[in-house]
C-alpha positions, 0 to 999 in steps of 0.5 A: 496731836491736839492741844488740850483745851485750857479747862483741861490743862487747868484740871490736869494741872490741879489734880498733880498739884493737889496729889503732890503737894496738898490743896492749901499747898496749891494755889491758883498761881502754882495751878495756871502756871503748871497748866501752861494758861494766864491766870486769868483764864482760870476764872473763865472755867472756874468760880474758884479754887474749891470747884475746881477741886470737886473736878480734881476729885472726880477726875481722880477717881476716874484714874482708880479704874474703879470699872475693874471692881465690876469685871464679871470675866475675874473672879470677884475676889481676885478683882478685888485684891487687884484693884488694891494691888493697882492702888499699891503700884501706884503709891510705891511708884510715886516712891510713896510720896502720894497717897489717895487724893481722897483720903488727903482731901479728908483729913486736911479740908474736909473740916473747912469746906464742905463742898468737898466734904460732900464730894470726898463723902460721895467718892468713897461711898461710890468707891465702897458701893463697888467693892461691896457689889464684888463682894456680894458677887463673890458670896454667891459665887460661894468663895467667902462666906456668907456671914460676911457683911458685904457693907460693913466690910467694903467700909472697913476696907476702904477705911484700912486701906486709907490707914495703909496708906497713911502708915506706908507713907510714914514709913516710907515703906512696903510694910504696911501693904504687906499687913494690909493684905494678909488680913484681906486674905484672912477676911476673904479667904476661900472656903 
């Protein structure tokens, strides 16, 4: 197999870092070194630490599989709440030391920098869009009701789930997954 190229070690290596440890944790030293390059190569891909956390990002956001949310061939509510499931696999997985890279871009930096304000802004807005089309889908598809606003509810869930995943990774435990998905079921209940 083919070595990655040194760009893509350096984003391979700066999106576990930055999962992992947080992006003021993460330094360009800590990055290079994990990503296997001189340190100096990392400025012939990168004007800084900032750019390459916009690709973190956007790479991170690849990983959501955010292209379920439009899987036509599952109903749209069952997509929906796989999609969360998924997310929940991955963060118990990680033994909950992992939350969602956005929602830890938003709270530790989003205050400083504000290209990765924009870029944490703009993933969840994509990441809401999505859920809020699946949510339109399932109205016409007449399994929720119709006074749901698909907008202000793809908000609320994203914003719950960020929550969840806060309160899970406290507690170190299921709990707080479990109480997000009984109220999903409760807000999007069949008809």
């Amino acid at each position: 197999m083919a070595r990655k190229s040194t760009r893509e070690e350096i984003v391979t290596a700066a999106l576990d870092r930055f999962h992992a440890r947080g992006y003021n944790a993460a330094g360009v030293n800590d990055i290079t070194q994990a990503a296997g390059v001189p340190k100096g190569s990392f400025y012939n891909h990168f004007d800084s630490k900032e750019a390459l956390a916009i690709v973190a990002l956007e790479r991170y956001g690849d990983g959501r599989r955010l292209e379920d949310l439009t899987d036509s061939s599952v109903p749209p509510v069952q997509r929906l709440r796989s999609h969360f499931e998924f997310l929940r696999d991955e963060v118990v997985r990680y033994e909950y030391h992992r939350g969602c890279l956005y929602g830890n871009f938003g709270t530790e930096i989003v205050d400083h920098r504000d290209a990765i304000r924009d870029a944490v802004r703009h993933s969840l807005d994509k990441w809401a869009g999505l859920i809020a089309t699946t949510l339109v889908e399932a109205q016409h598809a007449g399994t929720i009701r119709a006074d749901v606003d698909p907008e202000v509810t793809a908000g609320f869930l994203v914003n719950a789930w960020e929550g969840t995943l806060i309160r899970a990774r406290t507690d170190r435990s299921p709990a707080a997954f479990d109480a997000f998905f009984s109220m999903f079921d409760t807000l999007l209940a069949p008809l």
